[in-house]
C-alpha positions as CSV (number, residue, x, y, z in Angstrom):
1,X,11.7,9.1,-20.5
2,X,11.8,12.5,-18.9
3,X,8.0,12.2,-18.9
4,X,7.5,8.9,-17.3
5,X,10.0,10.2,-14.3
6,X,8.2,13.2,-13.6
7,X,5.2,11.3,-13.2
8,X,6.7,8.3,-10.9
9,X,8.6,11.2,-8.8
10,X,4.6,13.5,-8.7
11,X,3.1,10.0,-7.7
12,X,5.7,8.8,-5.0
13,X,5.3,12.4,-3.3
14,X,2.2,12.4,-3.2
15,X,2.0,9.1,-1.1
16,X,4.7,10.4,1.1
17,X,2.9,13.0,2.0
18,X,-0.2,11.1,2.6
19,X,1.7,9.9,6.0
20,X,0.6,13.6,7.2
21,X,-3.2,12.7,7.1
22,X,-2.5,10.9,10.6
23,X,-3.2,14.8,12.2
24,X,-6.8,13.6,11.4
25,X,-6.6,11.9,14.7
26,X,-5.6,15.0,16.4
27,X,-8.6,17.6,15.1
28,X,-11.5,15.0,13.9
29,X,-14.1,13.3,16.5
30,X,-13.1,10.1,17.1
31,X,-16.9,8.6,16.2
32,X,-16.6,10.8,12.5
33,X,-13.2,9.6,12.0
34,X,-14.6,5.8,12.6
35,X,-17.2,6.3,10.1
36,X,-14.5,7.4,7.4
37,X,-12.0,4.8,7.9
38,X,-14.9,2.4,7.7
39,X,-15.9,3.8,4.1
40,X,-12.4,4.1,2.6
41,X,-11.3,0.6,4.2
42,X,-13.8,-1.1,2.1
43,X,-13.3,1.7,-0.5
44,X,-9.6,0.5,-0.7
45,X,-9.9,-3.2,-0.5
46,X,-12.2,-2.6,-3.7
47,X,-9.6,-0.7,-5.9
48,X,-6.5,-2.9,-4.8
49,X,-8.7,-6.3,-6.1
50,X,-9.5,-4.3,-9.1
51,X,-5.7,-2.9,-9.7
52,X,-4.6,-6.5,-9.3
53,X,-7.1,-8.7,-11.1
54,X,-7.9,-6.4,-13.4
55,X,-4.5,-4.1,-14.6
56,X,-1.4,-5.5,-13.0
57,X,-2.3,-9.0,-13.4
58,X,-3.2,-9.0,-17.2
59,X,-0.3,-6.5,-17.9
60,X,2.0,-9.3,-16.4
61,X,0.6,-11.5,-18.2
62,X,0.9,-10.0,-21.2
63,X,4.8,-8.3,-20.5
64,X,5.5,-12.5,-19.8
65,X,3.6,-13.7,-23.3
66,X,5.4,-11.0,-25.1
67,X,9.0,-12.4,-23.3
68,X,8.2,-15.9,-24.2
69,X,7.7,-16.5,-20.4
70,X,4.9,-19.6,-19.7
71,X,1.7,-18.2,-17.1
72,X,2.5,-20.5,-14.7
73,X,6.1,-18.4,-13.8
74,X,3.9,-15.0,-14.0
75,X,1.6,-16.8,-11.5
76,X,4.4,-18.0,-9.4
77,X,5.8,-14.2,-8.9
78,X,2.3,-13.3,-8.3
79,X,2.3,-15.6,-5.4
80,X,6.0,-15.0,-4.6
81,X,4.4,-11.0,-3.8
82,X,1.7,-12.8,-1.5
83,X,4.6,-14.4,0.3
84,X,6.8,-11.2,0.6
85,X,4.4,-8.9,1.7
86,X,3.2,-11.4,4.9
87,X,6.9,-11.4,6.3
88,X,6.8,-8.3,6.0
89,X,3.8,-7.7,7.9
90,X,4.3,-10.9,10.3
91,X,8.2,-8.9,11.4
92,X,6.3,-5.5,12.3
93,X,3.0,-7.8,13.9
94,X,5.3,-9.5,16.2
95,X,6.7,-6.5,17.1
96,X,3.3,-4.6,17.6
97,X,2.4,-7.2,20.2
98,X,5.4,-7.5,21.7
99,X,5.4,-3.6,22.5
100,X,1.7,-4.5,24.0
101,X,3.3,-7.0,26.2
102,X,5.8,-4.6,26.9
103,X,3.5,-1.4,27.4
104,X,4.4,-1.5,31.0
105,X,7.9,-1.1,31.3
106,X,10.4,1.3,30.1
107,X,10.5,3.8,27.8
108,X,13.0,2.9,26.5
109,X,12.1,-0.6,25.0
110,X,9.0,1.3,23.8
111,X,10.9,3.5,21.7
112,X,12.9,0.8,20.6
113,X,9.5,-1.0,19.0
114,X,8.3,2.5,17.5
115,X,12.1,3.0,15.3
116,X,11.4,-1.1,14.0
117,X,8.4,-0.1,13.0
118,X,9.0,3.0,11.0
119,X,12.1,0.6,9.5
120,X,9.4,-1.7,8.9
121,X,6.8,1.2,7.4
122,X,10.4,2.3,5.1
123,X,10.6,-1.1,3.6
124,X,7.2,-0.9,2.4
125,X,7.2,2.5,1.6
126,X,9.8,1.5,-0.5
127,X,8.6,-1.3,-2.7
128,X,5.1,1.0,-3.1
129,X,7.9,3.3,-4.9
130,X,9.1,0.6,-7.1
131,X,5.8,-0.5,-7.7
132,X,4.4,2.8,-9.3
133,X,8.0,2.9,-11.1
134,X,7.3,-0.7,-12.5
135,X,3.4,0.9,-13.3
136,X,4.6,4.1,-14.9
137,X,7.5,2.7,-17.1
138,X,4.6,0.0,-18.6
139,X,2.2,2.8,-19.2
140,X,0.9,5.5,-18.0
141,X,-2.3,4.3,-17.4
142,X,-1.3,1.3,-14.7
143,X,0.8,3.6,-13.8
144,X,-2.2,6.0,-12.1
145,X,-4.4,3.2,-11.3
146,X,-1.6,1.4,-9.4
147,X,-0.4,4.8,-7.4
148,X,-4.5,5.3,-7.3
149,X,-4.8,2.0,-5.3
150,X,-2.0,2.5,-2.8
151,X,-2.5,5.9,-2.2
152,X,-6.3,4.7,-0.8
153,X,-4.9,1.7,1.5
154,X,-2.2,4.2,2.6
155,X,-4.8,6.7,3.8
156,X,-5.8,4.1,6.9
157,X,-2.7,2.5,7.1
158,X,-1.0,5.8,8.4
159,X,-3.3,7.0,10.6
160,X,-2.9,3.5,12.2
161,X,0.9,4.5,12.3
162,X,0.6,7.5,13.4
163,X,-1.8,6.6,16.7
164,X,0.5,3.7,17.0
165,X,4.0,6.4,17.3
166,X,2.1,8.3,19.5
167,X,1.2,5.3,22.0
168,X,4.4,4.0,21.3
169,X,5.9,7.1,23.6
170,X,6.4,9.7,21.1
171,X,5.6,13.6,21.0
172,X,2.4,14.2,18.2
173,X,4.8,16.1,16.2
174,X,8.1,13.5,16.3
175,X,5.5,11.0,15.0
176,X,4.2,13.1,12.2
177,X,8.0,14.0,11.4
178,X,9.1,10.0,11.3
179,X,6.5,9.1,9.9
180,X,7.4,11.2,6.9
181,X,10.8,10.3,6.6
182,X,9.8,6.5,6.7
183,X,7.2,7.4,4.0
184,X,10.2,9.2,1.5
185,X,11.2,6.2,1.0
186,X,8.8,5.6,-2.0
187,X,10.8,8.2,-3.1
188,X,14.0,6.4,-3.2
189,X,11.8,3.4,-4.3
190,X,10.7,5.6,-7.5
191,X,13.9,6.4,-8.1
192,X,15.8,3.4,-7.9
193,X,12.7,1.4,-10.0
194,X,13.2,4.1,-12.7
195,X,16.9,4.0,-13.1
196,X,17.2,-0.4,-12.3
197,X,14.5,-1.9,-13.3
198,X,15.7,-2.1,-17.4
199,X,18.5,-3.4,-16.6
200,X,16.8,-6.7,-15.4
201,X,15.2,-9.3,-17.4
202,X,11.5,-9.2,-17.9
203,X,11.3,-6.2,-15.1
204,X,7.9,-5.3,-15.9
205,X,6.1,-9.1,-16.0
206,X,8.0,-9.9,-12.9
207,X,7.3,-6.5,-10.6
208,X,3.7,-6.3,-11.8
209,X,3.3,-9.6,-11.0
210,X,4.9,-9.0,-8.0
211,X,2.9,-6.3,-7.1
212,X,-0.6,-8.2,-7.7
213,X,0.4,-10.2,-5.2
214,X,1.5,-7.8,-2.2
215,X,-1.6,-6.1,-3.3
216,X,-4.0,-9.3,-3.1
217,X,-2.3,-9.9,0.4
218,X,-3.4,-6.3,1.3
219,X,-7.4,-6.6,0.6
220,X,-7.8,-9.6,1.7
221,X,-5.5,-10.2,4.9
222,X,-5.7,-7.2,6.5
223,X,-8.7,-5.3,4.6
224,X,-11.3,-7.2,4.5
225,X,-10.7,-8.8,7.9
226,X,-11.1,-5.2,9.4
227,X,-14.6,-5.2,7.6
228,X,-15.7,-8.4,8.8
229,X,-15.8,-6.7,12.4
230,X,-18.6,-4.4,11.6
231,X,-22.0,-6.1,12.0
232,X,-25.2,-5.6,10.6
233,X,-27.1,-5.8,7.1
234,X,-27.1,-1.8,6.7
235,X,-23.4,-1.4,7.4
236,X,-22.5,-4.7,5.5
237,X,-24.7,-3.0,2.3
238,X,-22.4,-0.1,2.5
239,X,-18.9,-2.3,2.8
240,X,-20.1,-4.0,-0.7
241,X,-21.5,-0.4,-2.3
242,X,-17.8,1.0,-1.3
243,X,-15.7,-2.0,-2.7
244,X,-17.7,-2.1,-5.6
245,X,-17.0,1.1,-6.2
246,X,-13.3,1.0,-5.5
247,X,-13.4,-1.6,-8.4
248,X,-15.6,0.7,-10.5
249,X,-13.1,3.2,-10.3
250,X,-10.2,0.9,-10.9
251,X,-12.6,-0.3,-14.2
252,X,-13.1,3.4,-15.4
253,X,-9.7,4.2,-15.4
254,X,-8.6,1.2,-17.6
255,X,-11.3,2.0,-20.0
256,X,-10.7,5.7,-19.8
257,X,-6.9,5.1,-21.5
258,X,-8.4,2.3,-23.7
């Protein structure tokens, strides 16, 4: 077991740390830095499909056969993740335009969106920790395609943060600083989904199930939207070539530990 907790604690740095990759703002052209967030968005959406159709859902699947659990309760927790992971987002959306509807007045109320947010970021942060936990404690094969799949989406999703800290009135370096501490909470996640999760019933069918979902939410409702923007048969050739090989990778890592 000492094995398995080195892993979840190497993976759940490792995205913590990923909240630092928001300095890209600071040193790459804006036009360059355009060009890679358009590559790994679609690079991402592609390996969190794969993770969830084609590792986390059939491991649920078969943790639920193996517990005597029917599909239609694996498929309910699946959808239960969908409906988690929107109220999360919809809590720090509302907030995100409120603070645009705010952007005018104080400080102060300013600040006050940019600490809901990194609250927000936490409890996300956090559930990515129990996730790869969940991942790692089933194998450790879903374990590094499931930390391989966050860690992409993550990459994006922070620098987003990061320009959204800095807008939201703080210094470049408070953000990068927050930021971090909001993202340490995968750490805790880890932890706590190492030490907990055998003590429920069925842990691994429900959290994998679980995770399928917040990761289905991910690609498609706030992914694949962002691709949609981009127009044009050349650039819409390179979206598929980059999601297909997101779920290429996702595929060579299952059949790598086959």
């Amino acid at each position: 077991m000492a094995y398995e907790f080195g892993l979840i604690m190497l993976s759940v740095l490792i995205i913590s740390l990923i909240s630092f990759v928001g300095a890209l703002t600071m040193i790459i052209r804006q036009a360059l830095l355009n060009n890679v967030l358009f590559a790994l968005t679609a690079f991402a959406a592609g390996t969190l499909l794969g993770a969830a159709l084609l590792d986390l859902v059939p491991e649920a699947i078969t943790a639920g056969e193996a517990a005597g659990v029917e599909l239609i309760t694996v498929l309910i927790y699946v959808l239960g993740g969908i409906l988690v992971f929107y109220s999360i987002e919809r809590f720090i959306l509302w907030h995100h335009h409120h603070h645009r509807e705010l952007k005018g007045e104080s400080h102060k109320e300013v600040h006050a969106f940019t600490y809901l947010s990194l609250i927000g970021d936490g409890v996300h942060n956090f559930l990515d920790g129990t996730i790869i936990a969940a991942g790692f404690l089933t194998n450790t094969q879903l374990g590094i395609t499931t930390t391989i799949a966050i860690a992409l989406h993550e990459i994006p999703q922070e620098i987003g943060d990061f320009a959204l800290l800095v807008y939201g009135g703080l210094s470049k370096a408070k953000a990068l600083f927050y930021n971090f501490l909001s993202a340490l909470t995968a750490v805790a996640g880890g932890i706590a989904g190492y030490f907990f999760l055998n003590r429920l019933a069925h842990p691994a069918m429900f959290l994998l199930a679980f995770a399928a979902g917040g990761f289905l939410y991910i690609a498609t409702a706030d992914l694949i939207p962002e691709l949609h923007k981009e127009r044009g048969i050349v650039k819409s050739v390179a979206q598929f070539g980059c999601m297909f090989g997101g779920i290429a990778l996702i595929f060579f890592i299952i059949s790598l530990f086959e």
